[in-house]
Legacy VTK file of the C-alpha trace (Angstrom):
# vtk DataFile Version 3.0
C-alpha trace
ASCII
DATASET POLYDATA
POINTS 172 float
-6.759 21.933 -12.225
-4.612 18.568 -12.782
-5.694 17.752 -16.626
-2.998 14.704 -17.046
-4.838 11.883 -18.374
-3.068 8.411 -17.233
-4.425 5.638 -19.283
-4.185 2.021 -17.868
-1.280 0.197 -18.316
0.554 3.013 -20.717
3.825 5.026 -19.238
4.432 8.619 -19.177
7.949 8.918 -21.096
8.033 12.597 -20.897
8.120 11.682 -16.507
10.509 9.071 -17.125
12.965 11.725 -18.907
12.764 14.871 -17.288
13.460 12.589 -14.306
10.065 11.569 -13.039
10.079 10.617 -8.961
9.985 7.232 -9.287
13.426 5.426 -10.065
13.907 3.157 -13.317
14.552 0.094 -10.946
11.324 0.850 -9.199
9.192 1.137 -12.383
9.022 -2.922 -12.236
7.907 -3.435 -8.683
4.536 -4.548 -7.739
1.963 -2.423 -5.729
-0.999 -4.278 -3.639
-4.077 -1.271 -3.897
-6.888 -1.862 -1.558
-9.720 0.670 -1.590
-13.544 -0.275 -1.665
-14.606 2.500 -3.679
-14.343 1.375 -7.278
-13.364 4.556 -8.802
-10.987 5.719 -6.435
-9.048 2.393 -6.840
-9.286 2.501 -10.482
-7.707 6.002 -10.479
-4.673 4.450 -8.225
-4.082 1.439 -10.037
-4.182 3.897 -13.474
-2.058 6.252 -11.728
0.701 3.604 -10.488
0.495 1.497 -14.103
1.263 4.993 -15.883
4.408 5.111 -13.527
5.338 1.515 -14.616
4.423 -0.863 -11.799
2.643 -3.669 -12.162
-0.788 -3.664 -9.890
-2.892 -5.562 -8.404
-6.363 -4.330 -7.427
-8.536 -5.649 -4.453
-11.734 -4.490 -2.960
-11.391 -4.583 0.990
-8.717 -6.025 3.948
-9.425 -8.811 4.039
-8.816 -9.963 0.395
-5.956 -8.323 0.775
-4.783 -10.322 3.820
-5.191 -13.606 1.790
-3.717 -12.049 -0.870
-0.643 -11.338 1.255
-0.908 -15.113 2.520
-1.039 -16.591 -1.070
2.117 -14.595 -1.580
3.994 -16.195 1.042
2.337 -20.214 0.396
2.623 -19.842 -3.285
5.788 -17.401 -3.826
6.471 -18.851 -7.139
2.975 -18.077 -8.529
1.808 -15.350 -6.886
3.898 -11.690 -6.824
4.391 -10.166 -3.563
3.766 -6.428 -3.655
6.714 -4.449 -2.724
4.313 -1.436 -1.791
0.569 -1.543 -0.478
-1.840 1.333 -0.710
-4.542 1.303 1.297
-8.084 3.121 2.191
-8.071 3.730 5.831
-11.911 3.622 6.255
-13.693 0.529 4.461
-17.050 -1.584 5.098
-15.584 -4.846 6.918
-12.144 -5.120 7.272
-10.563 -1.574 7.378
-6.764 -0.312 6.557
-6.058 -0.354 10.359
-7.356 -3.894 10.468
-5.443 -4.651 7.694
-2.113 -3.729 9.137
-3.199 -5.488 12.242
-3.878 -8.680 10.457
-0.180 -8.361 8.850
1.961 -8.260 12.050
1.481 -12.194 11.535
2.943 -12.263 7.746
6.774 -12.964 7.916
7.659 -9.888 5.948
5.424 -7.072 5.715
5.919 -4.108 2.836
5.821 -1.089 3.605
2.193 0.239 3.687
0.919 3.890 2.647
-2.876 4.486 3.953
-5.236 7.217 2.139
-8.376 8.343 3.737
-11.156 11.287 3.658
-10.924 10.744 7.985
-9.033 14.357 9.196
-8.817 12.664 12.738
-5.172 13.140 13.648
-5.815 10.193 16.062
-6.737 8.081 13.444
-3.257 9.024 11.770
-1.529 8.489 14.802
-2.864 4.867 15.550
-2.111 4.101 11.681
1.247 5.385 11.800
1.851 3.078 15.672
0.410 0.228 13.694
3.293 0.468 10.911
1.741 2.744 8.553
4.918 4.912 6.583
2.459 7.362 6.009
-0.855 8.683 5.553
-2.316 10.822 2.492
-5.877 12.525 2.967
-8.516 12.313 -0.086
-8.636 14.276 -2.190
-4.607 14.586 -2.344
-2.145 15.882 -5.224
-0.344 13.767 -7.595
2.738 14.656 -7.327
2.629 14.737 -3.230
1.097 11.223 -3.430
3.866 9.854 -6.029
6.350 11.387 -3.231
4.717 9.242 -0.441
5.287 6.262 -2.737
8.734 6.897 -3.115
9.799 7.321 0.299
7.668 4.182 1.024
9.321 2.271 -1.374
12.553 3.526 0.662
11.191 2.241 4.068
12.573 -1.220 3.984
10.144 -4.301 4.239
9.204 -5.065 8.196
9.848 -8.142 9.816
7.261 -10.026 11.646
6.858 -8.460 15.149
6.181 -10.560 17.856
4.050 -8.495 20.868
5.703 -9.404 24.552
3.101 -10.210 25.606
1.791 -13.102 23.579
5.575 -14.552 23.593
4.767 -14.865 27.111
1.134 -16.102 27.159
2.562 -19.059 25.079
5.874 -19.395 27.389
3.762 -19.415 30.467
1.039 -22.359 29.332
LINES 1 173
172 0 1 2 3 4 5 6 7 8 9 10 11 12 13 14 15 16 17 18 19 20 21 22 23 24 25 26 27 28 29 30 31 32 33 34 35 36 37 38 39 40 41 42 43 44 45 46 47 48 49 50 51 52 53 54 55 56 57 58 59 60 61 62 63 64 65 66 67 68 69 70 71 72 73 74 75 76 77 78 79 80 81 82 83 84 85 86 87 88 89 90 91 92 93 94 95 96 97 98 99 100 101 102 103 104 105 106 107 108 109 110 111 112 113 114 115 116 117 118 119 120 121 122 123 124 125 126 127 128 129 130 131 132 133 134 135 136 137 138 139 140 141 142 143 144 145 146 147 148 149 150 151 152 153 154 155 156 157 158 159 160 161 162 163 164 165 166 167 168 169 170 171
C-alpha cells in the first residue's frame, strides 16, 4: 500500500531530485480538475499541487465549460489550464459532454478522463471525442503522473470544425 502523504500546496523535493516525471518547466503550468465527487477531486488537486502546478478545482462540466470560456474572454485575468482532468461519469454535464462542449473553444488542452466505467466503448468514444487518454478509478500514482506527462506532451487542439455544419451554414 501507497503511504505517501501529499499535503496541499507543498512539493515533494525528494521527486523533484531523483528526477520526478514531471519536468521543472512543467511544475508551473496550470491544471483544470473536474470531478463531482469531493474527495476524489481533493486527492487530484493535492496530488497535482505536490507536483508543483497550480490548480483549479470545479465540481461538474459545465462549470468547467465556462471556466474554459472565461479563459478565452478574460485571458488577462483568468489562467487557462494547460492540462484538464476530468471524471468521465458525473450528475449533469459529464466528461464526454464536456469535451463535446469544447470543440467550440478556439484552443482546447489536452484532456485526460478518469472513471470507475470498465466499458471499453465508453473509452473508445472518449478517446474519438479528443480524450489523450483514459485512467480507471482506483489507478496508481505513478501510472497516473505518467498519463499527465504524456498529456502535457500532446500539443493543445485547435478548434475543429465538423463538415457538416460548415455546410449547413454554406447552404442557408
Amino acid at each position: 500500500m501507497n503511504t505517501r502523504r501529499y499535503s496541499r500546496g507543498g512539493t515533494d523535493s525528494s521527486r523533484a531530485e531523483q528526477g520526478g516525471h514531471l519536468r521543472r518547466e512543467e511544475r508551473k503550468r496550470c491544471v483544470l480538475v473536474v470531478e463531482d465527487d469531493d474527495r476524489i477531486r481533493e486527492l487530484i488537486a493535492m496530488l497535482m499541487q505536490s507536483e508543483g502546478f497550480k490548480v483549479v478545482e470545479l465540481g461538474d462540466g459545465m462549470e468547467a465549460l465556462n471556466y474554459l470560456a472565461a479563459c478565452e474572454v478574460y485571458r488577462d485575468d483568468v489562467r487557462r489550464p494547460d492540462l484538464v482532468i476530468a471524471d468521465i461519469q458525473m450528475p449533469a454535464f459529464s466528461g464526454l459532454d464536456l469535451l463535446m462542449g469544447m470543440r467550440e473553444h478556439r484552443l482546447r488542452p489536452p484532456v485526460m478522463l478518469v472513471t470507475g466505467i470498465t466499458d471499453e466503448e465508453v473509452h473508445r468514444e472518449a478517446r474519438r471525442l479528443g480524450a489523450t487518454c483514459v485512467i480507471n478509478k482506483p489507478f496508481d500514482v505513478d501510472a497516473f503522473l505518467s498519463a499527465v506527462d504524456e498529456s502535457l506532451a500532446s500539443p493543445a487542439v485547435p478548434a475543429v470544425v465538423e463538415p457538416e455544419i460548415l455546410t449547413t451554414y454554406v447552404d442557408a
